[in-house]
N, C-alpha and C positions, 0 to 999 in steps of 0.2 A: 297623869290621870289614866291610862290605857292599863298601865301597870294596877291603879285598883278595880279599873272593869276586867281585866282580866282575873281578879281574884274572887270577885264578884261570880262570873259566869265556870271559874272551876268549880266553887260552892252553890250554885245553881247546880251543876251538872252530880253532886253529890263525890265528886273528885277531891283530895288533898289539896289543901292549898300549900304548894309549894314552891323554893324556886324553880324547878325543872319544869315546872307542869306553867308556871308564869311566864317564862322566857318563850314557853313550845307557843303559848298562846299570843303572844307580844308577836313573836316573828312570823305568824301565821298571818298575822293581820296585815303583816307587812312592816312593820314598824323597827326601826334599831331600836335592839334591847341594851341598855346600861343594868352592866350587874350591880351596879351598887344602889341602885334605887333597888333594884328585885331585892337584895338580900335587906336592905331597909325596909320594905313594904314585909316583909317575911318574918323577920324581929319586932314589928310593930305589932303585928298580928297575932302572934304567940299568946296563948291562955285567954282568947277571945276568943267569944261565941257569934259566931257572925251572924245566926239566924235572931240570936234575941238583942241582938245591935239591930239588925234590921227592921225587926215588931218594934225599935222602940223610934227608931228615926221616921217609921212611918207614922204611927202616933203623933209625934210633934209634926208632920206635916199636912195631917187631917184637920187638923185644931183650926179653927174657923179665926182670922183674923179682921181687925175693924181696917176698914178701909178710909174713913177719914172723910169721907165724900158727906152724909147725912148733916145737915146740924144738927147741933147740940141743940136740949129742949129750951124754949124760950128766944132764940137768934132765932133770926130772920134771913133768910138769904137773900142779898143785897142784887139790886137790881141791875144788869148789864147794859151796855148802852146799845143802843138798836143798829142791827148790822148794816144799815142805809147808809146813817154817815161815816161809816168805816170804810162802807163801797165807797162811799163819794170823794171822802180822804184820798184812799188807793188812788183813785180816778185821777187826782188832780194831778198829785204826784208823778204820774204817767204822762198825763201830756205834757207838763214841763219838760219831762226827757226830749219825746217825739215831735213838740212842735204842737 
């Protein structure tokens, strides 16, 4: 993953994304660089537009998602049972441990 935030943050910086410019920023970070993910991440990346990949991943994560929680029209939300006897349950449970 370091390898495509670093390809990320050359293309922020208006920098090549290359592997020279990937490795400088992998090893800055501190991190051992594997040349073969670089030159992977580097051939994947070829003839892609990283700013309109980016307009377009953020789009799909704008998009307002259902959360599932609301009912549906006509259900009823069913009724819980009252947290007393679930305290009193716990409770009993407990002092059988302790006596």
């Amino acid at each position: 993953m370091e390898y495509v935030y670093a390809a990320l943050l050359l293309h922020k910086l208006g920098k090549e994304v290359n592997e020279e410019g990937i490795k400088s920023v992998v090893a800055a970070a501190g991190a051992e660089v594997d040349d073969s993910k670089v030159k992977s991440l580097v051939a994947s990346l070829k003839g892609v537009d990283i700013a309109t990949e980016l307009e377009n991943a953020s789009l799909v994560a704008a998009a307002p998602a259902s959360s599932g929680d609301a009912p549906a029209e006509g259900e009823e939300k069913k009724e819980e049972a009252p947290k007393e006897e679930k305290k009193e349950a716990a409770a009993e449970g407990l002092s059988a441990l302790f006596g």
